[in-house]
Backbone as CSV, one residue per row, in Angstrom:
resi,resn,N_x,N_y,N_z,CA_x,CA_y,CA_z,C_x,C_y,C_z
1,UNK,-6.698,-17.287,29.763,-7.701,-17.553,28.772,-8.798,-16.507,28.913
2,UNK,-9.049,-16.039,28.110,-10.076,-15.131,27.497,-11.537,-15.542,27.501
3,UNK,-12.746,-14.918,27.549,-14.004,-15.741,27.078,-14.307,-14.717,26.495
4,UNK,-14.760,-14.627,24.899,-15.230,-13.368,24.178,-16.647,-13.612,24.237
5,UNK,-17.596,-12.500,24.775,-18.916,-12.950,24.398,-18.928,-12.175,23.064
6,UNK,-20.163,-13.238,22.780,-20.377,-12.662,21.194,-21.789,-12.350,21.174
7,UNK,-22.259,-10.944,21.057,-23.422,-10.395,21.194,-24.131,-10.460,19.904
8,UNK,-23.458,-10.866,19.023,-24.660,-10.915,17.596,-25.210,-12.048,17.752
9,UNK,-24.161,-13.158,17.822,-25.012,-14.416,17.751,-25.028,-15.289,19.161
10,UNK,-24.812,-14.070,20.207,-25.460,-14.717,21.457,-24.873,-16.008,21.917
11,UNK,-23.241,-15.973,21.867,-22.723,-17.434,21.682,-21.280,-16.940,22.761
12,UNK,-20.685,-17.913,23.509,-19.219,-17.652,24.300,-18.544,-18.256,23.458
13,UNK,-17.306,-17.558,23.152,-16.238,-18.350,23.001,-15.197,-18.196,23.265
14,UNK,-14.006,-19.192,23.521,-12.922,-19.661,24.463,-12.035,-19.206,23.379
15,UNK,-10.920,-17.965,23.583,-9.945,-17.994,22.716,-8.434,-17.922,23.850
16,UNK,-7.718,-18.729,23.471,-6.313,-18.403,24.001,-4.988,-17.767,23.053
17,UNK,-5.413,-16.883,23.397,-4.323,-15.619,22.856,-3.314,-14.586,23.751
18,UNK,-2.684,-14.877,23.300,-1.611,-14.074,24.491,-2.074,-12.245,23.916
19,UNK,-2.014,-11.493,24.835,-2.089,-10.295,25.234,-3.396,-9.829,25.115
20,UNK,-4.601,-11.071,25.336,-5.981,-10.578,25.404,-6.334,-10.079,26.857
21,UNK,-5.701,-10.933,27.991,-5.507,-10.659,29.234,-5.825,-8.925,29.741
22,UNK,-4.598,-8.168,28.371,-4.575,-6.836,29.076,-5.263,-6.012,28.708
23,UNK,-6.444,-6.653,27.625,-7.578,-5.583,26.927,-8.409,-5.005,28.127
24,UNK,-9.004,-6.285,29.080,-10.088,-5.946,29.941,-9.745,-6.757,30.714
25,UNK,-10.206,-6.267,31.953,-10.118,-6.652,33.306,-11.121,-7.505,33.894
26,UNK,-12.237,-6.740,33.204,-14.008,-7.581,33.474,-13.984,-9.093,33.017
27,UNK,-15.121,-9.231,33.584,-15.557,-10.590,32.535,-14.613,-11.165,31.384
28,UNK,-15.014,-10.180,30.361,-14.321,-10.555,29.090,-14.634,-9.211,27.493
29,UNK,-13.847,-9.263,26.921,-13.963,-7.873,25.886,-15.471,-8.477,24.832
30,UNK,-16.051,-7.670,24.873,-17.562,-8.149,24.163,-17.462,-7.818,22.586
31,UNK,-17.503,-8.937,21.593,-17.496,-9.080,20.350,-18.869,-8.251,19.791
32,UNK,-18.909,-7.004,19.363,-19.837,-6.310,18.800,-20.019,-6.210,17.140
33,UNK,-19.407,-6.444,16.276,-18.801,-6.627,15.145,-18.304,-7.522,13.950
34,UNK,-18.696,-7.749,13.353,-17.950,-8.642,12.338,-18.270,-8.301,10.945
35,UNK,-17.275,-8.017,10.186,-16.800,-8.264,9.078,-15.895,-8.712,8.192
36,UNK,-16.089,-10.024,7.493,-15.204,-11.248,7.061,-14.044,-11.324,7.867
37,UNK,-12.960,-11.240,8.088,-12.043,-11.238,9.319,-11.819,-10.428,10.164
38,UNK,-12.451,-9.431,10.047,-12.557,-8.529,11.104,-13.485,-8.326,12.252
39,UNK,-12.656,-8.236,12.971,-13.985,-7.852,14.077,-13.577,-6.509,15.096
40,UNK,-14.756,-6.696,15.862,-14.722,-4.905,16.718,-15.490,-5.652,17.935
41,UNK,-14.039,-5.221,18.884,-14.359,-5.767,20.638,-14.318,-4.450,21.034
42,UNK,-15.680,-4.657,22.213,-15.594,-3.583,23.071,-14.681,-3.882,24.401
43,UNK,-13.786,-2.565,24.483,-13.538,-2.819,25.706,-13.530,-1.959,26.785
44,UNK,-12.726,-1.775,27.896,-13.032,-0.997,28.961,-13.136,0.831,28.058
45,UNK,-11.763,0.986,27.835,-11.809,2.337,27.024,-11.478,2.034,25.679
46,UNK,-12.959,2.116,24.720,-12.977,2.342,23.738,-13.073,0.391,22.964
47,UNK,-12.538,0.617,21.983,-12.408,-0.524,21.255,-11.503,-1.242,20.738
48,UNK,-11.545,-2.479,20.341,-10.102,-3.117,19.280,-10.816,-3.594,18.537
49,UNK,-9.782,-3.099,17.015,-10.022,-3.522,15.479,-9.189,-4.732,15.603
50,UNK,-9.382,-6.008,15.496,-8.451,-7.348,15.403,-8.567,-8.416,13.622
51,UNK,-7.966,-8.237,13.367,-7.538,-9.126,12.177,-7.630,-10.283,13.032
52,UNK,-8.400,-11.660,12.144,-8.433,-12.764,12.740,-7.443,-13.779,11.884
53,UNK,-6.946,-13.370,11.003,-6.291,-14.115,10.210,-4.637,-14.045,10.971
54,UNK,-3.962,-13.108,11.547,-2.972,-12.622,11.888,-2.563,-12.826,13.156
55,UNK,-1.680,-13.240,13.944,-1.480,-13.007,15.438,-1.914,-11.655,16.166
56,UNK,-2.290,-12.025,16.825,-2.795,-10.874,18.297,-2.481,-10.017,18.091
57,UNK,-0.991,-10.168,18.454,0.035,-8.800,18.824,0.359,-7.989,17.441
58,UNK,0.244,-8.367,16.261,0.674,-7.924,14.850,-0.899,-7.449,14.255
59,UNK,-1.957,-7.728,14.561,-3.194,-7.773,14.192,-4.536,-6.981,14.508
60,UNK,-3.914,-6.146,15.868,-4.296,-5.117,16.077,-4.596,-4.019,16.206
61,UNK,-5.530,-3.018,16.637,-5.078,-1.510,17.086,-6.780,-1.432,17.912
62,UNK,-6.418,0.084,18.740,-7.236,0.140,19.793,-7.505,1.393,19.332
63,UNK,-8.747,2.051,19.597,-9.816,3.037,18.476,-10.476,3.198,19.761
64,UNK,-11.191,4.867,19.919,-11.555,5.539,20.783,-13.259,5.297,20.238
65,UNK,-13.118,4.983,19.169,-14.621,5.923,17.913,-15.306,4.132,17.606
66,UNK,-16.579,4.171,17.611,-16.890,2.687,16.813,-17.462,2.538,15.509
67,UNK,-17.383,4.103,15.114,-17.695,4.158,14.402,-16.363,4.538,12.827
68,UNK,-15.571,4.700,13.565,-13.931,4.531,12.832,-13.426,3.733,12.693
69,UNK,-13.673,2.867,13.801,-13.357,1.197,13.785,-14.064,0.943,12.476
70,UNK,-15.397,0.896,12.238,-16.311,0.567,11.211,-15.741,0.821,9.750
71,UNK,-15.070,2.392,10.073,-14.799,2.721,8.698,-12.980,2.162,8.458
72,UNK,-12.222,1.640,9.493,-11.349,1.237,9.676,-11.477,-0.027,8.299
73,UNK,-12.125,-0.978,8.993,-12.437,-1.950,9.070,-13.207,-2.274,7.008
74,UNK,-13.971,-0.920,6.896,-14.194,-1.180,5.310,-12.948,-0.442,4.379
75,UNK,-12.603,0.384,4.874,-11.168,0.873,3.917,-10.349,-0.734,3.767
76,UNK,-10.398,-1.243,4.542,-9.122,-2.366,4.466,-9.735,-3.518,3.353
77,UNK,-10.731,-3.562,3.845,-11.998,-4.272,3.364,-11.774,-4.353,1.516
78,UNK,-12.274,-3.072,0.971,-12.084,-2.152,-0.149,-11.096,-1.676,-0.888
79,UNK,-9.853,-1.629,0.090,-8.387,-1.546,-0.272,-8.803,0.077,-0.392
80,UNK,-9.403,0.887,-0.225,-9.732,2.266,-0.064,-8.143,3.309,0.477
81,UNK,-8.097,4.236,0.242,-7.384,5.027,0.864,-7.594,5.923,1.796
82,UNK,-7.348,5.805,2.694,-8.050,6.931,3.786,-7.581,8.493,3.975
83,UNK,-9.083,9.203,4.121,-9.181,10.677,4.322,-8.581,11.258,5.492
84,UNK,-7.821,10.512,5.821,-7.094,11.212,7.252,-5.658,11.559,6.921
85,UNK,-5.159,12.822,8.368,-4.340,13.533,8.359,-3.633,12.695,9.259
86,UNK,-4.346,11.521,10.176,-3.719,11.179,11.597,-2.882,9.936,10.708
87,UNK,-1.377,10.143,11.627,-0.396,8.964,11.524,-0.927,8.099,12.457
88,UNK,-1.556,8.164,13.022,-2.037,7.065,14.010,-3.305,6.088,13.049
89,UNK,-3.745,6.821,12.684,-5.342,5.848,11.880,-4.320,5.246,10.746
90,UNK,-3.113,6.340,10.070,-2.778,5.234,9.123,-2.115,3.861,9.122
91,UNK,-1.501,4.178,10.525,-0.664,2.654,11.490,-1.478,1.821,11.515
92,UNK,-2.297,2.128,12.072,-4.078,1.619,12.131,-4.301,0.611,10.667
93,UNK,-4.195,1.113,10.171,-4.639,0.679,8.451,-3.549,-0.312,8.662
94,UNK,-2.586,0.192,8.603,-1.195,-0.832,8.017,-1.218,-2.339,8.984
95,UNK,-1.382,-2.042,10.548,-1.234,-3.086,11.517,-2.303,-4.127,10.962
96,UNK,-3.451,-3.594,10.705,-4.781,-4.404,10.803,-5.000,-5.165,9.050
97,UNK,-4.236,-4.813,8.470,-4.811,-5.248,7.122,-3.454,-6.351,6.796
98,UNK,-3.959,-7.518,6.051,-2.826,-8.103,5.329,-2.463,-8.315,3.942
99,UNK,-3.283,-7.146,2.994,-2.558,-7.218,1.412,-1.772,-6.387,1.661
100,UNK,-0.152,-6.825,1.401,1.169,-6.208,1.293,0.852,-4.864,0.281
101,UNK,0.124,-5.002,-1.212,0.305,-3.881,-2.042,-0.596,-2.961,-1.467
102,UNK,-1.529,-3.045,-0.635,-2.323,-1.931,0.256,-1.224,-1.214,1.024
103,UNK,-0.737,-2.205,1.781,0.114,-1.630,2.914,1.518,-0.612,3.043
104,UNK,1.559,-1.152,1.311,3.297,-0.362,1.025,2.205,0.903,0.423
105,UNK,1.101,1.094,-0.099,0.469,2.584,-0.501,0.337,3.395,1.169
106,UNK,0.107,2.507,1.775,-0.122,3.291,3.328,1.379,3.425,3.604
107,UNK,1.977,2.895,3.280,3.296,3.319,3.978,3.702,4.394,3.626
108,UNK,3.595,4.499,2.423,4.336,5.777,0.905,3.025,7.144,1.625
109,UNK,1.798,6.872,1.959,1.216,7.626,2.486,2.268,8.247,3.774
110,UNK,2.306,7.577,5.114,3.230,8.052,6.141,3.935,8.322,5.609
111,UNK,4.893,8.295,4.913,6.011,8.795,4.817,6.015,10.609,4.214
112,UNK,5.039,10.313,3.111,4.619,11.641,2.279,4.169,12.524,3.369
113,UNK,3.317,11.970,4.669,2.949,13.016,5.680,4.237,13.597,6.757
114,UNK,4.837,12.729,6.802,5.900,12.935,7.780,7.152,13.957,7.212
115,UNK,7.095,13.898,5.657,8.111,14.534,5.120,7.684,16.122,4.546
116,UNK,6.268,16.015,5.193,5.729,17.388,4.434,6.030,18.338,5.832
117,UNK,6.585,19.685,5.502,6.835,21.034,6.190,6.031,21.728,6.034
118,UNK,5.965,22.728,6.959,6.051,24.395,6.700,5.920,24.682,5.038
119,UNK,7.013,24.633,4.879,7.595,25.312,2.980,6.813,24.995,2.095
120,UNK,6.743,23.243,2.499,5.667,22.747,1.271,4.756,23.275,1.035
121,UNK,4.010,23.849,2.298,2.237,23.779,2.560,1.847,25.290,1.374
122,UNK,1.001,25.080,0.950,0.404,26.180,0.023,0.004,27.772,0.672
123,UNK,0.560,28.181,0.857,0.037,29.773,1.715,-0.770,30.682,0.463
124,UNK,-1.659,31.075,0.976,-2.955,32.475,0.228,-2.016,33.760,0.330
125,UNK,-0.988,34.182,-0.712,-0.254,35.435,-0.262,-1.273,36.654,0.577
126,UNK,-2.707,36.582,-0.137,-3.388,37.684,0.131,-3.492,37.836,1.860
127,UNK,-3.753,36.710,2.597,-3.907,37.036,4.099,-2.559,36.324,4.282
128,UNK,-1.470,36.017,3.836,-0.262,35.579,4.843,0.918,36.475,4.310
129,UNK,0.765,37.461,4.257,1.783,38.244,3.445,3.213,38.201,4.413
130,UNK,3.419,37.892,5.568,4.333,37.538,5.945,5.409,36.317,5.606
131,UNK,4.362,35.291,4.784,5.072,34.471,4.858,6.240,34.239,3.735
């Protein structure tokens, strides 16, 4: 069992969730965050974005930045599309959010990144004349 402190409203609470155990070692992962089901725990390194609507293990991801978490956290919010190149922030998106028609645009996103080459990419003949 877990004890999350909750630093906004200065309150403990008792959650039993399986794989909270391996966030932090201390005390307990400190609730810094909330927005409508989301929230942002600090923990030893870095942070977790947790969907509260969702199981633990399906509902998460762990974020270096708290301030990405933040913007994590309103893209999903907004149904927004995100300005990133990283397959990792877009997993990010997909794990943590639960409208399906968001999630299949993030998917069609990974996939479009994963399938792009070399060939595709736009080259400036003027400085890549090799290519």
């Amino acid at each position: 069992m877990l004890m999350v402190i909750d630093a906004i409203k200065n309150e403990v609470e008792d959650n039993d969730i399986k794989g909270w155990h391996r966030l932090d070692k201390s005390a307990g992962a400190e609730k810094i965050y909330e927005r409508r089901e989301y929230i942002i725990l600090r923990v030893k390194k870095g942070y977790v974005v947790y969907n509260t609507k969702k199981r633990f293990e399906n509902g998460h991801t762990h974020l270096q930045s708290f301030e990405m978490s933040k913007t994590l956290i309103d893209n999903c919010v907004r149904k927004k599309r995100p300005k990133t190149n990283s397959l990792y922030l877009l997993e990010s998106h997909i794990r943590v959010t639960n409208d399906s028609k968001y999630k299949q645009i993030l998917e069609e996103m990974m996939n479009a990144k994963r399938n792009k080459t070399k060939d595709n990419k736009y080259h400036n003949r003027k400085y890549c004349s090799a290519c």
